[in-house]
Biopython code that builds the backbone (N, CA, C, O; Angstrom):
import numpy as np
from Bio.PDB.StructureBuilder import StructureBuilder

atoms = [
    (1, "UNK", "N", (13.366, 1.487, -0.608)),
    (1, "UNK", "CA", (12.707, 1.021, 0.595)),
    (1, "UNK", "C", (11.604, 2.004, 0.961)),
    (1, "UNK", "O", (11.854, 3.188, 1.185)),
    (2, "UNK", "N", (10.446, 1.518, 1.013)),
    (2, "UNK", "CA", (9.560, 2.042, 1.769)),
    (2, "UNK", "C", (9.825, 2.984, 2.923)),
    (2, "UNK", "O", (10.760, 2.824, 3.707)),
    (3, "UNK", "N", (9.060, 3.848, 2.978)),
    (3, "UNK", "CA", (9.366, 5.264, 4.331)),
    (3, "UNK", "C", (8.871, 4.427, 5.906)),
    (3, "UNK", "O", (7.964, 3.648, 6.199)),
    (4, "UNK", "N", (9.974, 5.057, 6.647)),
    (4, "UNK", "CA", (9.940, 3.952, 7.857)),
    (4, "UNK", "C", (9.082, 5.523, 9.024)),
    (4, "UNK", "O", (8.689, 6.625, 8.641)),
    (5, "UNK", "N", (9.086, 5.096, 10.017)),
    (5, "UNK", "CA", (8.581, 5.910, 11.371)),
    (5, "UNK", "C", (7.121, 6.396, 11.147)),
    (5, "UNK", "O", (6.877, 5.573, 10.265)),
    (6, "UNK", "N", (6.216, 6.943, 11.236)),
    (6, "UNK", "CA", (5.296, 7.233, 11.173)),
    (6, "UNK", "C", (4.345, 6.726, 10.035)),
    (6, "UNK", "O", (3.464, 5.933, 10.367)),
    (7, "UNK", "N", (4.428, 7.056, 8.909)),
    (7, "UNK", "CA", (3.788, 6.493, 7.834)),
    (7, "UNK", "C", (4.243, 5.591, 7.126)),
    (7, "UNK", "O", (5.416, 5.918, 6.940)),
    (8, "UNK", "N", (4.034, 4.574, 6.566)),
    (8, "UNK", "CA", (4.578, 3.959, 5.853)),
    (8, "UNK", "C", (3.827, 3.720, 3.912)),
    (8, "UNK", "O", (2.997, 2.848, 3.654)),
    (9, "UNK", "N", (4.221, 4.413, 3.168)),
    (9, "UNK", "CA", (3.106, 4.363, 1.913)),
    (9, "UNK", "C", (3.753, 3.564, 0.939)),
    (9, "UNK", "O", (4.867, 3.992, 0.636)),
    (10, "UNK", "N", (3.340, 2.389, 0.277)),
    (10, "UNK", "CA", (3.541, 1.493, -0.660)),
    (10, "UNK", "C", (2.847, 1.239, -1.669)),
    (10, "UNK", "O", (1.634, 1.445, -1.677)),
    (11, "UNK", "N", (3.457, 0.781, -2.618)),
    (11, "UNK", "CA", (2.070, 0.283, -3.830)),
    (11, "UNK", "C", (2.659, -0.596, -4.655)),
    (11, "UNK", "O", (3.884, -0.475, -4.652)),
    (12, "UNK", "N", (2.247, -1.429, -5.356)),
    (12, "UNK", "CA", (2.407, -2.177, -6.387)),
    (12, "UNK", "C", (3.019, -0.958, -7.769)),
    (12, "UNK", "O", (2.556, -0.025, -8.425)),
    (13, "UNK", "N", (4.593, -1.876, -7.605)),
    (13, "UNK", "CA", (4.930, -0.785, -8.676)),
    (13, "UNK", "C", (4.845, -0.341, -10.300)),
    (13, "UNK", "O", (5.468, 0.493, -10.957)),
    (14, "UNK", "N", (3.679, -1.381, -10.660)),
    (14, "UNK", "CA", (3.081, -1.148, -12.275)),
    (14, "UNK", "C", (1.491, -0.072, -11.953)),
    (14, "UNK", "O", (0.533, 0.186, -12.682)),
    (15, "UNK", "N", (1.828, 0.329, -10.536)),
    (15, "UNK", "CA", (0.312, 0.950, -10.383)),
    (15, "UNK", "C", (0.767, 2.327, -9.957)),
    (15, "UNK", "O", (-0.070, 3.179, -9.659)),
    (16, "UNK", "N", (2.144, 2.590, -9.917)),
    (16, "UNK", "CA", (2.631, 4.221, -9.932)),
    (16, "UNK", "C", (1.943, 4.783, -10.768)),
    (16, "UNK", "O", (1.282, 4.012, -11.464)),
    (17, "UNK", "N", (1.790, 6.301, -11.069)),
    (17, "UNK", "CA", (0.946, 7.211, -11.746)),
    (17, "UNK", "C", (-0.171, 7.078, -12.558)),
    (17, "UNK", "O", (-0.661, 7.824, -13.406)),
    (18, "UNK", "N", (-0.536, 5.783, -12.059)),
    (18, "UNK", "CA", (-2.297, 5.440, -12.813)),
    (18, "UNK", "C", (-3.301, 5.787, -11.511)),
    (18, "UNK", "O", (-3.501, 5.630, -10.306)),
    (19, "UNK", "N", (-3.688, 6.291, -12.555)),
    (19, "UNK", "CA", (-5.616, 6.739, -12.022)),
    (19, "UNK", "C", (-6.547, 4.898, -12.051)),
    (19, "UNK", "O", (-6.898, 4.243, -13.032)),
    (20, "UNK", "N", (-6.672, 4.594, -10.640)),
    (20, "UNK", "CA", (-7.658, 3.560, -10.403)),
    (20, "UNK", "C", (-8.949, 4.124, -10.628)),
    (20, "UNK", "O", (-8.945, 5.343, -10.461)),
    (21, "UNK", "N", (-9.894, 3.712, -10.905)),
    (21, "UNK", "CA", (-11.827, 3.715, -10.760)),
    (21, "UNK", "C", (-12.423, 2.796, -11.102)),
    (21, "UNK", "O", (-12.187, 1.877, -11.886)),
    (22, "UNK", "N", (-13.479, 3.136, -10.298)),
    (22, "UNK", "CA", (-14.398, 2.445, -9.981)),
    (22, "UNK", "C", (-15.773, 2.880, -9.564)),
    (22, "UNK", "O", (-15.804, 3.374, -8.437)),
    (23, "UNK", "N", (-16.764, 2.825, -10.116)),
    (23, "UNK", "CA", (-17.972, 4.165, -10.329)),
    (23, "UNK", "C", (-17.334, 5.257, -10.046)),
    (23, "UNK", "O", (-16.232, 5.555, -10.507)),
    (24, "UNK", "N", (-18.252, 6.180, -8.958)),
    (24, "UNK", "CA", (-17.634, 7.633, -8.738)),
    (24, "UNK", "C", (-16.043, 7.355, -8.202)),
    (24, "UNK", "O", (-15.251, 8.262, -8.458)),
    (25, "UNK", "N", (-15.384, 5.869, -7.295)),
    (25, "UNK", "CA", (-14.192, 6.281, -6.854)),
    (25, "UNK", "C", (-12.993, 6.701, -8.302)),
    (25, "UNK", "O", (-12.953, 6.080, -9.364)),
    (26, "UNK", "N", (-12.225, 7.758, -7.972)),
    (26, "UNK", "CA", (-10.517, 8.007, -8.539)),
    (26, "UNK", "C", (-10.237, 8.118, -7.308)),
    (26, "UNK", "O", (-10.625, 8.760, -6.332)),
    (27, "UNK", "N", (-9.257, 7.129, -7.642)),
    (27, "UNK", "CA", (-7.881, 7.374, -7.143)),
    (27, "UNK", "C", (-6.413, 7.460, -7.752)),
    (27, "UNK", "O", (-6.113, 6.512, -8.478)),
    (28, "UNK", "N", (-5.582, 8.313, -7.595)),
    (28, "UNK", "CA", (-4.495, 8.618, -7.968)),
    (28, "UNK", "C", (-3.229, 8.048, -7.745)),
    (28, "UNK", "O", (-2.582, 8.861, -7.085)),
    (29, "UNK", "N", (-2.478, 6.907, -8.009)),
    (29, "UNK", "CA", (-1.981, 6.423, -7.168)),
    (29, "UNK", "C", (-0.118, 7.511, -7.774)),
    (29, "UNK", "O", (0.495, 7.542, -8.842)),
    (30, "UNK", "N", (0.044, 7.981, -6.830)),
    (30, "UNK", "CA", (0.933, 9.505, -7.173)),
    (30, "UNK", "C", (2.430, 9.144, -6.441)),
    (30, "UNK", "O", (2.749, 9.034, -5.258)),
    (31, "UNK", "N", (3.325, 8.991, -7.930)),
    (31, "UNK", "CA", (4.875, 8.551, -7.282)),
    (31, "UNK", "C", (5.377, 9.759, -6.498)),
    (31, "UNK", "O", (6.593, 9.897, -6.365)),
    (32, "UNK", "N", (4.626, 10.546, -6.027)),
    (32, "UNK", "CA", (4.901, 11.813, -5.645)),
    (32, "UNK", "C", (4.655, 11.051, -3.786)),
    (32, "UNK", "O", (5.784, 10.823, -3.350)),
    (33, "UNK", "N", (3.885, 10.775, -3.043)),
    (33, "UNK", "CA", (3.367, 10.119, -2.649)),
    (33, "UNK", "C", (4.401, 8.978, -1.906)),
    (33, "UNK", "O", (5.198, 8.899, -0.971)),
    (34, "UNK", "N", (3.761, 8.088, -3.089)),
    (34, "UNK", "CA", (3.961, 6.767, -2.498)),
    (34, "UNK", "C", (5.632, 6.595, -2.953)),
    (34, "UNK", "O", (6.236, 5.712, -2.344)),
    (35, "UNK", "N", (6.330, 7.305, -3.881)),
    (35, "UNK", "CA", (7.921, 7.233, -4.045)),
    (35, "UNK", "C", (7.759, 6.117, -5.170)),
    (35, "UNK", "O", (6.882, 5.313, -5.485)),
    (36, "UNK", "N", (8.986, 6.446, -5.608)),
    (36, "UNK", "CA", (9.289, 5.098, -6.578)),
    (36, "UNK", "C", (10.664, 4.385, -6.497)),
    (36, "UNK", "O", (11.526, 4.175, -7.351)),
    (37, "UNK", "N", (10.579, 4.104, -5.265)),
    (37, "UNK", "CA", (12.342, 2.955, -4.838)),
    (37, "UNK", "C", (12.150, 1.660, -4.377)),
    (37, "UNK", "O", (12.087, 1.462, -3.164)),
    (38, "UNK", "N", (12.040, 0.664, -5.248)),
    (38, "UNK", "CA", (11.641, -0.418, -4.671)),
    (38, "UNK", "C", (12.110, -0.954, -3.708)),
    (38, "UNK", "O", (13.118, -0.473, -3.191)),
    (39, "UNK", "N", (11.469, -2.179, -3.163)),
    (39, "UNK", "CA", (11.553, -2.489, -1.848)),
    (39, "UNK", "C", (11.296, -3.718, -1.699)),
    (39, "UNK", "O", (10.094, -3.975, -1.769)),
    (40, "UNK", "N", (12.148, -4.797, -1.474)),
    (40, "UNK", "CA", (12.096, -6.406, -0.778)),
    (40, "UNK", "C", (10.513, -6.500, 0.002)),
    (40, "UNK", "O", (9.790, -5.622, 0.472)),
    (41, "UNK", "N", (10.390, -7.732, -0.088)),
    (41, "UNK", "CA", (9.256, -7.928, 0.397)),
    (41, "UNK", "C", (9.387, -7.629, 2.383)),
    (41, "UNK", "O", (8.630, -7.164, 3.235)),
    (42, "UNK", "N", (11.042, -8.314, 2.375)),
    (42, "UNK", "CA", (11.139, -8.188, 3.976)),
    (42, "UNK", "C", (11.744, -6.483, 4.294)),
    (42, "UNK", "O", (12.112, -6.014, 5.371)),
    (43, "UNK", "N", (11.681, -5.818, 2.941)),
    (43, "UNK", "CA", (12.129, -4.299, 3.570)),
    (43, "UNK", "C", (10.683, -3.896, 4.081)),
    (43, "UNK", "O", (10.480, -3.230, 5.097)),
    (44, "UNK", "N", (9.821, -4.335, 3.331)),
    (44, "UNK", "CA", (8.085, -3.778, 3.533)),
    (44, "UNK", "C", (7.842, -4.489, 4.826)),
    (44, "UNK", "O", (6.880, -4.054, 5.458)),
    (45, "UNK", "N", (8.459, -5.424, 5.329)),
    (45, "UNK", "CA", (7.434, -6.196, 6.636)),
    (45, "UNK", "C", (8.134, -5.417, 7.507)),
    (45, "UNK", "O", (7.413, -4.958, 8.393)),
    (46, "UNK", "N", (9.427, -5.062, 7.582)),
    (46, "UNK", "CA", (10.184, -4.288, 8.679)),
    (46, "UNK", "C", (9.394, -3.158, 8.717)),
    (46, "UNK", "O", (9.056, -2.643, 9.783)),
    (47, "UNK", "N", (9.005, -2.642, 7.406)),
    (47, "UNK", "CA", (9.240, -1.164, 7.833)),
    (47, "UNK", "C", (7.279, -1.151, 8.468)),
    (47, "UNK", "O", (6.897, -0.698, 9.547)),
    (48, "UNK", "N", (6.642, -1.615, 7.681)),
    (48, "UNK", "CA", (5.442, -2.101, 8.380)),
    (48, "UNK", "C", (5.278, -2.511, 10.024)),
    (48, "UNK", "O", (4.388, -2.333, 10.856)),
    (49, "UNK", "N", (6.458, -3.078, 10.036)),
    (49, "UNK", "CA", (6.248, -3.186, 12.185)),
    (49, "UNK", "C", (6.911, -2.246, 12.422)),
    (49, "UNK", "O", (6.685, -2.086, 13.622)),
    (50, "UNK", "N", (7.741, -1.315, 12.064)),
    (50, "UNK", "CA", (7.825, 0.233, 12.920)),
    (50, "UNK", "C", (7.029, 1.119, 12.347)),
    (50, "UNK", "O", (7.500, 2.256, 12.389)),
    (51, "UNK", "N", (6.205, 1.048, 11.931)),
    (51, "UNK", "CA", (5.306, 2.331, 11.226)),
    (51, "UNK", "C", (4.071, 2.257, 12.789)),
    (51, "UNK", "O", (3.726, 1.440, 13.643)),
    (52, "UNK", "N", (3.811, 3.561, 12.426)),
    (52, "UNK", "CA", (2.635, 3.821, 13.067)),
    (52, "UNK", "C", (1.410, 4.166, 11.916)),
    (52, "UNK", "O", (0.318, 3.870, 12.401)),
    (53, "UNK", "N", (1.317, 4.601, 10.806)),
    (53, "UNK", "CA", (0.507, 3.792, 10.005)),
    (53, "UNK", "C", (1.376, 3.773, 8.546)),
    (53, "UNK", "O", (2.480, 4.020, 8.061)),
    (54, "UNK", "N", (-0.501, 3.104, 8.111)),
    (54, "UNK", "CA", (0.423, 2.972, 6.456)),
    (54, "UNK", "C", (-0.759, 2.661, 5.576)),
    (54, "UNK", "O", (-1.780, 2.079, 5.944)),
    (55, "UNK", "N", (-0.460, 3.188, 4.189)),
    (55, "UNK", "CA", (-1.159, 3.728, 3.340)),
    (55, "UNK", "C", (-0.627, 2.392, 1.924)),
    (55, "UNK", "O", (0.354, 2.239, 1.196)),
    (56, "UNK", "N", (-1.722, 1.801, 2.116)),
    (56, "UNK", "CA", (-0.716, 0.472, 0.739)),
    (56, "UNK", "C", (-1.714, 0.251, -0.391)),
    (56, "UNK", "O", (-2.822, -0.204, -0.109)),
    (57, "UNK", "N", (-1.461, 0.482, -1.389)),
    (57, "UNK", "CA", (-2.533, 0.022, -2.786)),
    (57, "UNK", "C", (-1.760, -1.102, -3.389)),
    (57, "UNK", "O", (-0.542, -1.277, -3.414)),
    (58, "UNK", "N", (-2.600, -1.729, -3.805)),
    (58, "UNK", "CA", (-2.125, -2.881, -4.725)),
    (58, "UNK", "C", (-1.857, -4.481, -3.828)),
    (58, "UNK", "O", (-1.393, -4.648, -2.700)),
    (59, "UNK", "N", (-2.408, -5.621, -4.948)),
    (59, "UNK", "CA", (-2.088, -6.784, -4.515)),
    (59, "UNK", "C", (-0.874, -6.921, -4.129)),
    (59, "UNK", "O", (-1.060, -6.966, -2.913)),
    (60, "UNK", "N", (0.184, -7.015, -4.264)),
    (60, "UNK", "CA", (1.302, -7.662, -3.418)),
    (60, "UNK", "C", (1.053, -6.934, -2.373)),
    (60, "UNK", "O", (0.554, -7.489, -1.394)),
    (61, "UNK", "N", (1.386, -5.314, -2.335)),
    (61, "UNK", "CA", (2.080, -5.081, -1.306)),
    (61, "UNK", "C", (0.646, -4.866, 0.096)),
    (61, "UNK", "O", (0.835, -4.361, 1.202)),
    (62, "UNK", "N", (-0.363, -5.286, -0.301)),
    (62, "UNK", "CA", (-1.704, -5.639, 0.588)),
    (62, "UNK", "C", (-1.272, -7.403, 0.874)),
    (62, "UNK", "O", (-1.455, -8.013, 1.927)),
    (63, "UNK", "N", (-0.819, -7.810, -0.073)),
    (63, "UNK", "CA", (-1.060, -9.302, 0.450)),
    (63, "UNK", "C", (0.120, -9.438, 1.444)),
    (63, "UNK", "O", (0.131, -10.214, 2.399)),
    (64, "UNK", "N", (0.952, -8.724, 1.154)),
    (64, "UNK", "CA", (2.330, -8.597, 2.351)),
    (64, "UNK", "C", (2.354, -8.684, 3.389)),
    (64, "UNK", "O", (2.990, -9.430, 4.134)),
    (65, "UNK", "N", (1.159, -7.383, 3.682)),
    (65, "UNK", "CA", (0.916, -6.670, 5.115)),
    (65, "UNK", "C", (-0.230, -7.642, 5.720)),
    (65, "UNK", "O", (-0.436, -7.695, 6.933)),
    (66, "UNK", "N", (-0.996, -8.444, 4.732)),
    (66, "UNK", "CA", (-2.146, -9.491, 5.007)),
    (66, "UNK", "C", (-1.449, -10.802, 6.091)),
    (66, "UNK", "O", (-1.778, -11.337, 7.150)),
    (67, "UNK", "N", (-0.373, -10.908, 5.151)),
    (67, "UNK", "CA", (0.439, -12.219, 5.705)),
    (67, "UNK", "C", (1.204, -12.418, 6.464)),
    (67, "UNK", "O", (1.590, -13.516, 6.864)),
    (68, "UNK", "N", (1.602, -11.194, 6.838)),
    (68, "UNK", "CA", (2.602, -10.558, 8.251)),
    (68, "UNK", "C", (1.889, -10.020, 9.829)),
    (68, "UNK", "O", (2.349, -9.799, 10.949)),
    (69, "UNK", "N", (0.541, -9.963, 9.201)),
    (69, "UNK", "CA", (0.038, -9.494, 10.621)),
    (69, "UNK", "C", (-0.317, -7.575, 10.615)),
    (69, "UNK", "O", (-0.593, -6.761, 11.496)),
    (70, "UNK", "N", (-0.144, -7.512, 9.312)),
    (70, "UNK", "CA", (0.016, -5.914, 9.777)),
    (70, "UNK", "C", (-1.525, -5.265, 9.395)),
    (70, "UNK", "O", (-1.889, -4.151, 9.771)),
    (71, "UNK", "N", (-2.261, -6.102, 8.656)),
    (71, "UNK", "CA", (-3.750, -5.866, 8.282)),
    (71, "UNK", "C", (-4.415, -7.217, 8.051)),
    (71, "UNK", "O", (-4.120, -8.381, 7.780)),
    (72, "UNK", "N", (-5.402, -6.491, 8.285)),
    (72, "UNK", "CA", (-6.132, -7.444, 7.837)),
    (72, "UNK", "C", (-7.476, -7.322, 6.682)),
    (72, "UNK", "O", (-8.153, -6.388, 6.250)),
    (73, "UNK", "N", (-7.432, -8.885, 6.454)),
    (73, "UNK", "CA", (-8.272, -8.815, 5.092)),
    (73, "UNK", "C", (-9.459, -7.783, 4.681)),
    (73, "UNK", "O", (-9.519, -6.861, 3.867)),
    (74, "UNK", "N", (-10.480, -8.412, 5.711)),
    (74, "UNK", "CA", (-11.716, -7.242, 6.072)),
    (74, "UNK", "C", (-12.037, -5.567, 5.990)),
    (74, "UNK", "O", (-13.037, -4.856, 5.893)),
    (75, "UNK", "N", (-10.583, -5.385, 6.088)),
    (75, "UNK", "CA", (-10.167, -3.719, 6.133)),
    (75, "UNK", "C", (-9.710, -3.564, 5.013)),
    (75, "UNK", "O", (-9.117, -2.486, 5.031)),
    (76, "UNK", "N", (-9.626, -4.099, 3.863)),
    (76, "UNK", "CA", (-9.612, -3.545, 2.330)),
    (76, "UNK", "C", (-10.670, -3.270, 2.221)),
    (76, "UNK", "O", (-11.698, -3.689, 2.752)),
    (77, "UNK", "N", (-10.420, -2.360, 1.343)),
    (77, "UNK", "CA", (-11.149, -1.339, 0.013)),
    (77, "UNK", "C", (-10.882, -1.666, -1.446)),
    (77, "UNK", "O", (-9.813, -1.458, -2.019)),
    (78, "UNK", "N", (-11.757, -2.095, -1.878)),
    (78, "UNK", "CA", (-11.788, -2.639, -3.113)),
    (78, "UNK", "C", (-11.850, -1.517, -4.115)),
    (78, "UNK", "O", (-12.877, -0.840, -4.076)),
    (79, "UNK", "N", (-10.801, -1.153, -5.134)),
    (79, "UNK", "CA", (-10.909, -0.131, -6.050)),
    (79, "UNK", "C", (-10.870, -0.926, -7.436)),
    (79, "UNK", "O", (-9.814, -1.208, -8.002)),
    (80, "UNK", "N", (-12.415, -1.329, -8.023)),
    (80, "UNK", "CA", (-12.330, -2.393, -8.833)),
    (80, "UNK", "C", (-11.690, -3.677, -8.495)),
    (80, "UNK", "O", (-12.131, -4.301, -7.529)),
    (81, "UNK", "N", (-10.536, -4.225, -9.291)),
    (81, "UNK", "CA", (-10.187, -5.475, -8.388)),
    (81, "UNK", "C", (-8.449, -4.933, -7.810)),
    (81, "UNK", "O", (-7.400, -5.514, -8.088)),
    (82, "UNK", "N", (-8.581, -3.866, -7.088)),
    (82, "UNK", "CA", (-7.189, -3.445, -6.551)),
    (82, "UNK", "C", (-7.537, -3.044, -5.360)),
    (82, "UNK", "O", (-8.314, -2.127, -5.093)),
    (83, "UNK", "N", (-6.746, -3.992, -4.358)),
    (83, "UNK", "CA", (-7.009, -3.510, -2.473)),
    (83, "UNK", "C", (-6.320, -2.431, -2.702)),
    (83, "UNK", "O", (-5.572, -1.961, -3.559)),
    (84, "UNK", "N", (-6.943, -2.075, -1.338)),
    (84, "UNK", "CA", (-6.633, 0.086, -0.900)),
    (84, "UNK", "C", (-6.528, -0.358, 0.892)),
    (84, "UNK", "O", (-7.480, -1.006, 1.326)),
    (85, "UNK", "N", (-5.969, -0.183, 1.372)),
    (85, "UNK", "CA", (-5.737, -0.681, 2.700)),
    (85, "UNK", "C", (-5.162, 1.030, 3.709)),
    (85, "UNK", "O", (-4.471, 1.939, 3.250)),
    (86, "UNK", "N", (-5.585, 0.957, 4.694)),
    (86, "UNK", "CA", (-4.711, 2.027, 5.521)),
    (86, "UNK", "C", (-5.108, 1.074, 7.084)),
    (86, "UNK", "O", (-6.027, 0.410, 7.562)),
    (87, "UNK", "N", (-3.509, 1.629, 7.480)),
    (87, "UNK", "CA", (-3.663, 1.274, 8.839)),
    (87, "UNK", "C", (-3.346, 2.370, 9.935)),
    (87, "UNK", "O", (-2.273, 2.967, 10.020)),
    (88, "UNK", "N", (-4.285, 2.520, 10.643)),
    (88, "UNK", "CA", (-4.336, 3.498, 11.345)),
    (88, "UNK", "C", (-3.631, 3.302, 12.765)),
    (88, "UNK", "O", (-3.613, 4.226, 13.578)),
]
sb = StructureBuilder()
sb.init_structure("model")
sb.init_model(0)
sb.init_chain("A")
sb.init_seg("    ")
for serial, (resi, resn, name, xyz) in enumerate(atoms, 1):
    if name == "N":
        sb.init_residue(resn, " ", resi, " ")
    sb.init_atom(name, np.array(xyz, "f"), 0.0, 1.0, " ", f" {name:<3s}", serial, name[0])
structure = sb.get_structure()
């Protein structure tokens, strides 16, 4: 399950320890980080409405937070064709 209270950091889990780019962007996406314990789609929406923010790479777990209310579309970051989302 995703980290609950303050931050919440997720990712699509075939995108653990790969380097995303895209011209000058790297990004690291670091199981150090974001953890590697998966997580139900409704463990991510819970823990997403008690977070005060959250840090999410990757299609699902962006389209999650898209479809729940917890972001929105406009506020991705496109890293090639992989959303980068934070909610502040």
């Amino acid at each position: 399950m995703p980290g609950k209270g303050e931050i919440v950091a997720a990712c699509d889990r075939e995108l653990l320890n790969r380097t995303l780019t895209f011209g000058d962007i790297e990004f690291f996406v670091d199981e150090k980080f974001y953890g590697n314990t998966p997580a139900t789609e409704e463990e991510l929406i819970t823990a997403l409405k008690e977070a005060e923010n959250a840090n999410l790479v990757g299609i699902k777990v962006v389209s999650v937070a898209i479809r729940c209310g917890a972001a929105e579309q406009e506020s991705c970051l496109m890293i090639g064709d992989i959303p980068h989302i934070q909610i502040l």
